[in-house]
mmCIF entry with sequence, helices, sheets and N, C-alpha, C, O atoms, coordinates in Angstrom:
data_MODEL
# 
_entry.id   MODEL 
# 
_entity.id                         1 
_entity.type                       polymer 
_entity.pdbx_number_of_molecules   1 
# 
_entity_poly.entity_id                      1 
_entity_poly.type                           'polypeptide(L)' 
_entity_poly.nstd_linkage                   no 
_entity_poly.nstd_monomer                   no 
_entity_poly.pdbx_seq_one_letter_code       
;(UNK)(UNK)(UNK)(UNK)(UNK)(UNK)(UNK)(UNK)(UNK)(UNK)(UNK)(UNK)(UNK)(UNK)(UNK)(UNK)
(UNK)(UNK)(UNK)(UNK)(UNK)(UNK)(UNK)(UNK)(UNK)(UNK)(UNK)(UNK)(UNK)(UNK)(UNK)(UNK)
(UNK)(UNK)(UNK)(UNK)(UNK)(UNK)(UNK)(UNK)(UNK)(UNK)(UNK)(UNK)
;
_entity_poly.pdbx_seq_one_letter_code_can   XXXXXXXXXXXXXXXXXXXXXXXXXXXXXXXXXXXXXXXXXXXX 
_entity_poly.pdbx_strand_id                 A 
# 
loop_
_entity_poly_seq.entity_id 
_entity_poly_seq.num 
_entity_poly_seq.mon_id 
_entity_poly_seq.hetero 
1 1  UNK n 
1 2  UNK n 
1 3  UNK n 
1 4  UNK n 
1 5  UNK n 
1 6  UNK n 
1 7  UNK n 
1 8  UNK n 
1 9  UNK n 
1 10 UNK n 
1 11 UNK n 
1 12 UNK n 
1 13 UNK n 
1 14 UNK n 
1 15 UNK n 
1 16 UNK n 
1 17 UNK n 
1 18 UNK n 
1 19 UNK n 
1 20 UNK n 
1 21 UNK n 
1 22 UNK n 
1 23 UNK n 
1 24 UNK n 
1 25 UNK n 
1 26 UNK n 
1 27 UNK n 
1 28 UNK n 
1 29 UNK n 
1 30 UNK n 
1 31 UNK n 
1 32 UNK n 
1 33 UNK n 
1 34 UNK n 
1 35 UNK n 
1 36 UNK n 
1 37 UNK n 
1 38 UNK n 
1 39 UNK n 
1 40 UNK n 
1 41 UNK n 
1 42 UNK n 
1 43 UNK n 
1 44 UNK n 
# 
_struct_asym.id          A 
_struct_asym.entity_id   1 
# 
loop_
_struct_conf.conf_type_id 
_struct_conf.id 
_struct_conf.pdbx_PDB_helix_id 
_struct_conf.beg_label_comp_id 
_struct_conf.beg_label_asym_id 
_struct_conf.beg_label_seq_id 
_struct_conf.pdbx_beg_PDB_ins_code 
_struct_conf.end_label_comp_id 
_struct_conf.end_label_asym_id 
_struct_conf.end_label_seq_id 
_struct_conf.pdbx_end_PDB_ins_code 
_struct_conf.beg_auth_comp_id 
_struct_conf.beg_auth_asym_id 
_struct_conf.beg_auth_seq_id 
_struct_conf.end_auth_comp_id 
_struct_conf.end_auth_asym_id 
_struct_conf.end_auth_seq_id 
_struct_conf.pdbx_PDB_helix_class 
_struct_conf.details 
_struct_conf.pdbx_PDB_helix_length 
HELX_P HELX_P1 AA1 UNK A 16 ? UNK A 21 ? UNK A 16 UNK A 21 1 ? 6 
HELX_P HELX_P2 AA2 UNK A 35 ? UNK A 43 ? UNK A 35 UNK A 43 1 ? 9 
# 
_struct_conf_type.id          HELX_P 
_struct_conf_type.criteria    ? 
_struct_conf_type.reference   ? 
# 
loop_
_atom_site.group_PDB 
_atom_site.id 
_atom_site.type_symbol 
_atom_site.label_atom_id 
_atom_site.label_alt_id 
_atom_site.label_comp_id 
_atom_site.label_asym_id 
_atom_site.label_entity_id 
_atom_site.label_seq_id 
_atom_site.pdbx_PDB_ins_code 
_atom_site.Cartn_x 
_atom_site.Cartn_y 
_atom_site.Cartn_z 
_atom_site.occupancy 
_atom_site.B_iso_or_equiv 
_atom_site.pdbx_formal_charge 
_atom_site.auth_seq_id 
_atom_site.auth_comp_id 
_atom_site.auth_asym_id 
_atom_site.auth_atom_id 
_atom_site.pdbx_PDB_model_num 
ATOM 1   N N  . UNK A 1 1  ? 141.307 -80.965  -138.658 1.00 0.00 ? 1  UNK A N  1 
ATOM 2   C CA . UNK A 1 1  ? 142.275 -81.872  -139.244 1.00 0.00 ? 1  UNK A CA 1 
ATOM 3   C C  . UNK A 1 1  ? 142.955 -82.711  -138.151 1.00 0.00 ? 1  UNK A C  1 
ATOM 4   O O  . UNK A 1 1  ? 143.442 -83.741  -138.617 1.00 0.00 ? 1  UNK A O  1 
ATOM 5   N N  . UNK A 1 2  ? 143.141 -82.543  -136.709 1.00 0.00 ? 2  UNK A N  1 
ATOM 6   C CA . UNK A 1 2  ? 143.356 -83.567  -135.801 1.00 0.00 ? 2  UNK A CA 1 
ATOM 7   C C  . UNK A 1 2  ? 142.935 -84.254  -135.436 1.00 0.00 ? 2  UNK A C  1 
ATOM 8   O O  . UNK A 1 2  ? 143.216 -84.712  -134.328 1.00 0.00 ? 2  UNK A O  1 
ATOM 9   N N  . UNK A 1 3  ? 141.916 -84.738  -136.294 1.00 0.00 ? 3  UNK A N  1 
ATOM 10  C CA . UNK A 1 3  ? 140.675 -86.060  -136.109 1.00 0.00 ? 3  UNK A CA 1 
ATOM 11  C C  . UNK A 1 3  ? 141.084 -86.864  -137.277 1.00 0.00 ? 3  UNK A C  1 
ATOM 12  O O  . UNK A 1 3  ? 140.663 -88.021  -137.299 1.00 0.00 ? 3  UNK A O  1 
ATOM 13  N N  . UNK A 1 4  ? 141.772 -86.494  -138.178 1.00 0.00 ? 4  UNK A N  1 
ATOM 14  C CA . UNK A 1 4  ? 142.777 -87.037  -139.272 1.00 0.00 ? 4  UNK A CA 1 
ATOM 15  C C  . UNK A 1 4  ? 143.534 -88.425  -138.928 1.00 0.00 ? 4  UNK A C  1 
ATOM 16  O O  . UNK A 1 4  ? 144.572 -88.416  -138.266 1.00 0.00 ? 4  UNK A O  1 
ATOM 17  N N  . UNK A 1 5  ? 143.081 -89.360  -139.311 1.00 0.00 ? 5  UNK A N  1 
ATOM 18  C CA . UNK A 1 5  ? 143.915 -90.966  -139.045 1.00 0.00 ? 5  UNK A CA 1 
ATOM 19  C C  . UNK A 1 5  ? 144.930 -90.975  -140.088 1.00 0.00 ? 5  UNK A C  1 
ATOM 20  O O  . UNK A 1 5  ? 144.710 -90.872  -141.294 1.00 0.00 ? 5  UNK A O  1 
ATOM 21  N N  . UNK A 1 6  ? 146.438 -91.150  -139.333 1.00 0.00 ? 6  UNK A N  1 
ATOM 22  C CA . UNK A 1 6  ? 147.448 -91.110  -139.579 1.00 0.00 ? 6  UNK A CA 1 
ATOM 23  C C  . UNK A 1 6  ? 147.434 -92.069  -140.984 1.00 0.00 ? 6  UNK A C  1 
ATOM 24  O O  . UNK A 1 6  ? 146.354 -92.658  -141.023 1.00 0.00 ? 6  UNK A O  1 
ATOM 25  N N  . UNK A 1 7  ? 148.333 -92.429  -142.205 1.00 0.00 ? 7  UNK A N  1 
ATOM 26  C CA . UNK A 1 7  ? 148.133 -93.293  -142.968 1.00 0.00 ? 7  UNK A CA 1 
ATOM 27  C C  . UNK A 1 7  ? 149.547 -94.136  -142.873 1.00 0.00 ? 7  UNK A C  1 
ATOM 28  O O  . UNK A 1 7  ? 150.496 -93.755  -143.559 1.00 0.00 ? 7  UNK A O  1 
ATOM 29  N N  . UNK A 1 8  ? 149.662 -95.159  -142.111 1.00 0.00 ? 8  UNK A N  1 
ATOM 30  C CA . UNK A 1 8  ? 151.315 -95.938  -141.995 1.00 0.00 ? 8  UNK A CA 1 
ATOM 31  C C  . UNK A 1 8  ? 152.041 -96.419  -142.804 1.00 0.00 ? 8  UNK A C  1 
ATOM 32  O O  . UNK A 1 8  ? 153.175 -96.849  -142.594 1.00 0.00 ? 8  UNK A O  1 
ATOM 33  N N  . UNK A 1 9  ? 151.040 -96.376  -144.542 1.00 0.00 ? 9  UNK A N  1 
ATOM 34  C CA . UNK A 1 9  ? 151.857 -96.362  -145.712 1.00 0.00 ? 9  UNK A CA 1 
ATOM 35  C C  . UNK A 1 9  ? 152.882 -95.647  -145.734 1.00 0.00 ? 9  UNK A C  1 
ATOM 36  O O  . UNK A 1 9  ? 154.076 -95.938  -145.666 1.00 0.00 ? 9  UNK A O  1 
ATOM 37  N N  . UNK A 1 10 ? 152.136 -94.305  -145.872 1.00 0.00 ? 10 UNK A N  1 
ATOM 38  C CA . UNK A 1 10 ? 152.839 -92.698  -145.792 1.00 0.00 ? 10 UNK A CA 1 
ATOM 39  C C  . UNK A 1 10 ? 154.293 -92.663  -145.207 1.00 0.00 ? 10 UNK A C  1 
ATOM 40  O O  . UNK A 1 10 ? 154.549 -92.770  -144.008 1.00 0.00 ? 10 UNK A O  1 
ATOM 41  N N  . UNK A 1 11 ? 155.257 -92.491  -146.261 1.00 0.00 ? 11 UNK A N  1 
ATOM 42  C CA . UNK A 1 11 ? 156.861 -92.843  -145.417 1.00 0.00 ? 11 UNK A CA 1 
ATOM 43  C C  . UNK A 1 11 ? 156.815 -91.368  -144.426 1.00 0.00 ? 11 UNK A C  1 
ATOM 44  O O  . UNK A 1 11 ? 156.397 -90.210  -144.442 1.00 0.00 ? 11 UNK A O  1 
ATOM 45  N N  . UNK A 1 12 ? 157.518 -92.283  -143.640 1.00 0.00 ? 12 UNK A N  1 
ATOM 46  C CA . UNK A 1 12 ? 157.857 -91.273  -142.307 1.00 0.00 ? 12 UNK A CA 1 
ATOM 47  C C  . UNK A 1 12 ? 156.522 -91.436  -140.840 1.00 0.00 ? 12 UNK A C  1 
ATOM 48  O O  . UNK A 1 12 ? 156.657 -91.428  -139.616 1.00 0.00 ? 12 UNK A O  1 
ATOM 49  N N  . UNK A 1 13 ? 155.631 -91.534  -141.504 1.00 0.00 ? 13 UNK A N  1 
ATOM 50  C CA . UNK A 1 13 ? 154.109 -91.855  -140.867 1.00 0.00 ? 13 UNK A CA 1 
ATOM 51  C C  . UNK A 1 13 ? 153.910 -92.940  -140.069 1.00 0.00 ? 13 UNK A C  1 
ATOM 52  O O  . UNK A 1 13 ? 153.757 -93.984  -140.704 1.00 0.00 ? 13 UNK A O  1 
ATOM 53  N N  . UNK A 1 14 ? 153.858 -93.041  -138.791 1.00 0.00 ? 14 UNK A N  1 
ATOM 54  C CA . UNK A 1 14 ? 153.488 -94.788  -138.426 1.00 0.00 ? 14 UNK A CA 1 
ATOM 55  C C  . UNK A 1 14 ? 155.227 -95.686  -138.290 1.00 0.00 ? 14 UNK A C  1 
ATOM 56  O O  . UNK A 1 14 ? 156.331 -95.319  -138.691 1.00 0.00 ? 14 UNK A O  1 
ATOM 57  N N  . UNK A 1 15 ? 154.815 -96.896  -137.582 1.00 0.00 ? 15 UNK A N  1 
ATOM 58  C CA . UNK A 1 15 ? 156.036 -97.877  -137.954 1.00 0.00 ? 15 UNK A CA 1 
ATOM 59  C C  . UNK A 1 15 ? 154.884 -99.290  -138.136 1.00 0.00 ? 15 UNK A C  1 
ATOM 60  O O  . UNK A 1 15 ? 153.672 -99.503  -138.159 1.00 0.00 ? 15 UNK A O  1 
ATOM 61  N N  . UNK A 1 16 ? 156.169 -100.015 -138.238 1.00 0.00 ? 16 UNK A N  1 
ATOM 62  C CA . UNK A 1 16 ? 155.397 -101.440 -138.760 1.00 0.00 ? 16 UNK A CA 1 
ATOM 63  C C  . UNK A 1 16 ? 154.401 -102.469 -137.314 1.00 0.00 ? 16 UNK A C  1 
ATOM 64  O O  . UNK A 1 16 ? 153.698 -103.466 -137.479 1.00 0.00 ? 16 UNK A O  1 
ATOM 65  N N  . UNK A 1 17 ? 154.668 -101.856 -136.220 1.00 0.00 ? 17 UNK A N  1 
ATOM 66  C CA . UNK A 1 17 ? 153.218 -102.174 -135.171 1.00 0.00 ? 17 UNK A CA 1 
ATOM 67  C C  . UNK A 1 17 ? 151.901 -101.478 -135.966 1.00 0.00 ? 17 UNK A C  1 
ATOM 68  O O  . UNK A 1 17 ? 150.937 -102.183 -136.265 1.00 0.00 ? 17 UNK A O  1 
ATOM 69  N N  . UNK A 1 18 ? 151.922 -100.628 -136.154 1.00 0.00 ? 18 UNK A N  1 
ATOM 70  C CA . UNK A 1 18 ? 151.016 -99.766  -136.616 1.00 0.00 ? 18 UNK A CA 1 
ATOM 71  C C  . UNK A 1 18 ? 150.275 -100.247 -137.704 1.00 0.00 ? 18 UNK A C  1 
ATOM 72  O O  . UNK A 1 18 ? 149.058 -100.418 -137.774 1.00 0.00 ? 18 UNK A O  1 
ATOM 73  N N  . UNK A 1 19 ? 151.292 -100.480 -138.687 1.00 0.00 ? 19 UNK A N  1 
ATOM 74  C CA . UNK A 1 19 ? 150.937 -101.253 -139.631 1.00 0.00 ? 19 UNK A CA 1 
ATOM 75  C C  . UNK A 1 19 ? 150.389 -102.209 -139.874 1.00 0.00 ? 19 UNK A C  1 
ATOM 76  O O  . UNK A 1 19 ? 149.631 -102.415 -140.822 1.00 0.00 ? 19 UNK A O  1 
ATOM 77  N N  . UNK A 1 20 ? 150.724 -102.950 -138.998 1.00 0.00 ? 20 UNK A N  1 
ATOM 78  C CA . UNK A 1 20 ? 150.209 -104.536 -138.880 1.00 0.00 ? 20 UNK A CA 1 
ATOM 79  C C  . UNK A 1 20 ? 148.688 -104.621 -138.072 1.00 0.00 ? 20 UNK A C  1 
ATOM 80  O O  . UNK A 1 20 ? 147.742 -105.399 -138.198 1.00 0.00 ? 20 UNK A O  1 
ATOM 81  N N  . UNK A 1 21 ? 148.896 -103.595 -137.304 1.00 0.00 ? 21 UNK A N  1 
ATOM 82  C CA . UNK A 1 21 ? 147.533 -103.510 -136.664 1.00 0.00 ? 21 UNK A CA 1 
ATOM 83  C C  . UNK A 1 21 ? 146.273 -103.080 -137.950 1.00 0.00 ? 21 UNK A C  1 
ATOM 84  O O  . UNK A 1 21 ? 145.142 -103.553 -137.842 1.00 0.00 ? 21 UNK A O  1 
ATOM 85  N N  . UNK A 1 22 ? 146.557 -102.352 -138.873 1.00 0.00 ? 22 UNK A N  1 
ATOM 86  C CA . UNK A 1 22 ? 145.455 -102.142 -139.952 1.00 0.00 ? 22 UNK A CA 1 
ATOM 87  C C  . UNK A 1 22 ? 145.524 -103.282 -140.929 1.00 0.00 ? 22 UNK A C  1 
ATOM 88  O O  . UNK A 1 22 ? 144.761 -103.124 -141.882 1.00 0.00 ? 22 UNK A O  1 
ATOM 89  N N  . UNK A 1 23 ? 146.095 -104.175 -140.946 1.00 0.00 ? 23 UNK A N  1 
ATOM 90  C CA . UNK A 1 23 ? 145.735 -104.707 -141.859 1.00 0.00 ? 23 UNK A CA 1 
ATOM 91  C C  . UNK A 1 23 ? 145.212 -106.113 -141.254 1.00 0.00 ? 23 UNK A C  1 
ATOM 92  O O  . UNK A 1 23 ? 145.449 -106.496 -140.108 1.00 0.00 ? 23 UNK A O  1 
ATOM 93  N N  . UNK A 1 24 ? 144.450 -106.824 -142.235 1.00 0.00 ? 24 UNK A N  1 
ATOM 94  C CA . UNK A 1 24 ? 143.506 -107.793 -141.868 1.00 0.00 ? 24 UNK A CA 1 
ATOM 95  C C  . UNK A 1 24 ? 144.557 -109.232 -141.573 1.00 0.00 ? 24 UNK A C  1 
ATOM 96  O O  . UNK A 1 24 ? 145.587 -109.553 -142.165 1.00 0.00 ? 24 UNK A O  1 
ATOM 97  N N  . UNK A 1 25 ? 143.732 -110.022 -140.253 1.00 0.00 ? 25 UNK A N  1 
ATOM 98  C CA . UNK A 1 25 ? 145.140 -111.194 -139.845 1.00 0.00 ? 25 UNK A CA 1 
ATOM 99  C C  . UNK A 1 25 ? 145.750 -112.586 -141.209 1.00 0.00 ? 25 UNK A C  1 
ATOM 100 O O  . UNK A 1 25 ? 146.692 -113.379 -141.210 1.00 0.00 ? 25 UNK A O  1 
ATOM 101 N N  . UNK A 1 26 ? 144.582 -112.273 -142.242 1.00 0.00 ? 26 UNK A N  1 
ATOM 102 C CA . UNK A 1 26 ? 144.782 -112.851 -143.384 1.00 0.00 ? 26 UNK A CA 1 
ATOM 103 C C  . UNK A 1 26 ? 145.593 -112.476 -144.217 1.00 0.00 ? 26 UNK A C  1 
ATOM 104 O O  . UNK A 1 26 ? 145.846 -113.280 -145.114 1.00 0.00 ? 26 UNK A O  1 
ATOM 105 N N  . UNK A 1 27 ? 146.246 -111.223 -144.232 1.00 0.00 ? 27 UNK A N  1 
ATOM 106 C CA . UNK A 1 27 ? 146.494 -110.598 -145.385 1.00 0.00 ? 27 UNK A CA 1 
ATOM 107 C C  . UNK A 1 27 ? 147.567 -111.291 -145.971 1.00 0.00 ? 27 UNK A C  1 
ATOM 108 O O  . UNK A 1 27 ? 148.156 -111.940 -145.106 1.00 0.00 ? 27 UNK A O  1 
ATOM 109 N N  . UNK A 1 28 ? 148.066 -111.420 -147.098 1.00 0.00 ? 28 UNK A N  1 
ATOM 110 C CA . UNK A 1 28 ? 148.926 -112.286 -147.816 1.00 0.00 ? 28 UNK A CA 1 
ATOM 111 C C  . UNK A 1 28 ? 149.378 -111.199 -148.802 1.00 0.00 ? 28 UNK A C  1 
ATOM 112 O O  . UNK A 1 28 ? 148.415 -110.602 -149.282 1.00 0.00 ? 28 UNK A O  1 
ATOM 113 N N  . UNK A 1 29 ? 150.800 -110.697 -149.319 1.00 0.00 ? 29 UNK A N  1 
ATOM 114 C CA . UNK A 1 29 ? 151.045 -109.643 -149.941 1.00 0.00 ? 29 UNK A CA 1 
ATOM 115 C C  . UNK A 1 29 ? 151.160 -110.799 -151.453 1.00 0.00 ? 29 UNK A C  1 
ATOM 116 O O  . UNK A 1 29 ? 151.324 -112.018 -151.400 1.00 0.00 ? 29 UNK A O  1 
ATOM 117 N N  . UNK A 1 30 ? 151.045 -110.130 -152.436 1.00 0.00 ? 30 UNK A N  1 
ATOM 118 C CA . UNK A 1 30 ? 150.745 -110.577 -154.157 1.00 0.00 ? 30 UNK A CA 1 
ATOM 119 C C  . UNK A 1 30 ? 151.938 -111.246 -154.351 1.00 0.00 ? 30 UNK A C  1 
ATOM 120 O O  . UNK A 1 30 ? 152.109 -112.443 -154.578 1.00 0.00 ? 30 UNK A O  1 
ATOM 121 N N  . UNK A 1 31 ? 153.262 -109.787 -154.169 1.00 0.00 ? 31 UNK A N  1 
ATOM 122 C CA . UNK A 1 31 ? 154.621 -110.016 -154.483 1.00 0.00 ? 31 UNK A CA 1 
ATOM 123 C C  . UNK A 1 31 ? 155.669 -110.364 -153.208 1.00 0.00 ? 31 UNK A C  1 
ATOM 124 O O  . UNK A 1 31 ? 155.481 -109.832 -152.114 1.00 0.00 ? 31 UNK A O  1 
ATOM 125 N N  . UNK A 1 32 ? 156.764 -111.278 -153.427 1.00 0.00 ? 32 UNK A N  1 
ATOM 126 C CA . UNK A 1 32 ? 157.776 -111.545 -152.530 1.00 0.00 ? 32 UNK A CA 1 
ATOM 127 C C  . UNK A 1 32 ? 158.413 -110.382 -152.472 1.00 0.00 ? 32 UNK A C  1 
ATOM 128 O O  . UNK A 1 32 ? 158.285 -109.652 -153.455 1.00 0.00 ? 32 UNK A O  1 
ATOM 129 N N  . UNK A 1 33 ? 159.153 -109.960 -151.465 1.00 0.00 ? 33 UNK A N  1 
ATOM 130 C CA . UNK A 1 33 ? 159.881 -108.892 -151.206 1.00 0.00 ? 33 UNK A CA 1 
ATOM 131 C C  . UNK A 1 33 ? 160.840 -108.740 -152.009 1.00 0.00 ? 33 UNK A C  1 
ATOM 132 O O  . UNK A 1 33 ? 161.569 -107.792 -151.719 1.00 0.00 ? 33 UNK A O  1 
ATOM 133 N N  . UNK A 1 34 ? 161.183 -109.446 -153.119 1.00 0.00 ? 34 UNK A N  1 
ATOM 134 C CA . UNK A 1 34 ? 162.026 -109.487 -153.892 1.00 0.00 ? 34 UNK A CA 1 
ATOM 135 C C  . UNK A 1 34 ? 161.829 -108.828 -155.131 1.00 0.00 ? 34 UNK A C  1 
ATOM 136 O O  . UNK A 1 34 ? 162.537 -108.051 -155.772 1.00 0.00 ? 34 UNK A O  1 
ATOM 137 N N  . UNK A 1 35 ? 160.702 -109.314 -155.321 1.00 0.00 ? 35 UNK A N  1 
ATOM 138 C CA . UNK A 1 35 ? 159.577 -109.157 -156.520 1.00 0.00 ? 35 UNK A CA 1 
ATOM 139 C C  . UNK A 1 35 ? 159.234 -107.727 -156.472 1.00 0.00 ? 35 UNK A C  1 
ATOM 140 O O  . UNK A 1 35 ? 159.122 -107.038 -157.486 1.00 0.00 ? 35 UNK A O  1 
ATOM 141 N N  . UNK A 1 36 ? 159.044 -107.227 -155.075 1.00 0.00 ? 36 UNK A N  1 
ATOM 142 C CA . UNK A 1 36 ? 158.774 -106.034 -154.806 1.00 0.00 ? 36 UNK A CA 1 
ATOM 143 C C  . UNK A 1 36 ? 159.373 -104.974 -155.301 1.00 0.00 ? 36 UNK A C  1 
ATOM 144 O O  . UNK A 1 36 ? 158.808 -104.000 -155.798 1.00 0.00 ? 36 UNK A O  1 
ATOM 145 N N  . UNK A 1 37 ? 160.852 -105.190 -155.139 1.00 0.00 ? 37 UNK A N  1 
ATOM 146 C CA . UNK A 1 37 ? 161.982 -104.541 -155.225 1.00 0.00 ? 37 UNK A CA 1 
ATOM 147 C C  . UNK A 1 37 ? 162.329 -104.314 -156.425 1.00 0.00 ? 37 UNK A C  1 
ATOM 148 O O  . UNK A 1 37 ? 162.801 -103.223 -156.746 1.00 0.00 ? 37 UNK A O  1 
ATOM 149 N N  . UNK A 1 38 ? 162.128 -105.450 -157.412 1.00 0.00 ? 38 UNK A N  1 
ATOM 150 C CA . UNK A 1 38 ? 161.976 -105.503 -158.815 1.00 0.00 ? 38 UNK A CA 1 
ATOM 151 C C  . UNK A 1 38 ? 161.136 -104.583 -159.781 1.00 0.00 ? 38 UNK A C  1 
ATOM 152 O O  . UNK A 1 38 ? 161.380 -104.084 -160.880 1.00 0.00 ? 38 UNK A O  1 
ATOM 153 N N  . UNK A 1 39 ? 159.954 -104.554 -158.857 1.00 0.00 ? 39 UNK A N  1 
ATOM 154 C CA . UNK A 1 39 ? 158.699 -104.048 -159.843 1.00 0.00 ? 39 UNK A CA 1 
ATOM 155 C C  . UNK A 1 39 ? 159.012 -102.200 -159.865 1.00 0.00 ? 39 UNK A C  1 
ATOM 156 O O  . UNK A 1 39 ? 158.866 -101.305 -160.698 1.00 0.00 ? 39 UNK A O  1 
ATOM 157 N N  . UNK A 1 40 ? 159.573 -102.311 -158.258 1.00 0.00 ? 40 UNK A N  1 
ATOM 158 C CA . UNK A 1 40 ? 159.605 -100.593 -157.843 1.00 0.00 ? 40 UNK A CA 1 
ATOM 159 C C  . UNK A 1 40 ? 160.953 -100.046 -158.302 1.00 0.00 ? 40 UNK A C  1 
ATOM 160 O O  . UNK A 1 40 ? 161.103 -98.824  -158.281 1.00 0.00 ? 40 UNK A O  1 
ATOM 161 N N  . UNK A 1 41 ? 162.160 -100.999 -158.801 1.00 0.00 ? 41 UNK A N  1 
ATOM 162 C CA . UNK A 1 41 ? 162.731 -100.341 -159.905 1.00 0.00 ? 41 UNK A CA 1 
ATOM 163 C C  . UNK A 1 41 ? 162.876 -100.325 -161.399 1.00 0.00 ? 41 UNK A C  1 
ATOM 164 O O  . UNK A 1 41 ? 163.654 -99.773  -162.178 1.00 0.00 ? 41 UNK A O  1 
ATOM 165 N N  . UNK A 1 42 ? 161.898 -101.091 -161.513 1.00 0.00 ? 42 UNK A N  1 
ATOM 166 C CA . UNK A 1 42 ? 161.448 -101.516 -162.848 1.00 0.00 ? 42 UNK A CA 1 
ATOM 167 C C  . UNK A 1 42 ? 160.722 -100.254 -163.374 1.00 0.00 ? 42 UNK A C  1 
ATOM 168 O O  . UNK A 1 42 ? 161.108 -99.752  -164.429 1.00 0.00 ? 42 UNK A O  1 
ATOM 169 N N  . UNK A 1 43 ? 159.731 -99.743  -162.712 1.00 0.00 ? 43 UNK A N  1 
ATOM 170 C CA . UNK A 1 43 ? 158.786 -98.318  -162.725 1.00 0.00 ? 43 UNK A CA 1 
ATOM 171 C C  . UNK A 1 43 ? 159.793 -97.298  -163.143 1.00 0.00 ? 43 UNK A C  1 
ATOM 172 O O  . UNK A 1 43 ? 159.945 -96.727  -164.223 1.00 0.00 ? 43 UNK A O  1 
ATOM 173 N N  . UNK A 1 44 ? 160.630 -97.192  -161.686 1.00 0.00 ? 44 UNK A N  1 
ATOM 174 C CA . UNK A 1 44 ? 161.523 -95.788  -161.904 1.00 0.00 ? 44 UNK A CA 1 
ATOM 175 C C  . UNK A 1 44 ? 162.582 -96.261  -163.371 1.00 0.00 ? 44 UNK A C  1 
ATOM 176 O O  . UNK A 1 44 ? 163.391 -95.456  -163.833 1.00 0.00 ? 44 UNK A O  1 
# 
């Protein structure tokens, strides 16, 4: 299991260098951070 790649979603896991390094230099998120915030208390 220490051959295990960390997941920087995962809260607590990683910071946002980390993050940015996995994701592709295109990436474009769906929702505004606003929108975000909306949807994820909209759920709960």
């Amino acid at each position: 299991m220490a051959d295990k790649k960390a997941d920087p979603a995962v809260p607590g896991i990683g910071n946002y260098y980390d993050l940015m390094q996995e994701l592709p230099d295109d990436y474009e998120p769906l929702l505004s951070p606003k929108k975000t915030m909306q949807a994820v208390f909209a759920i709960k």
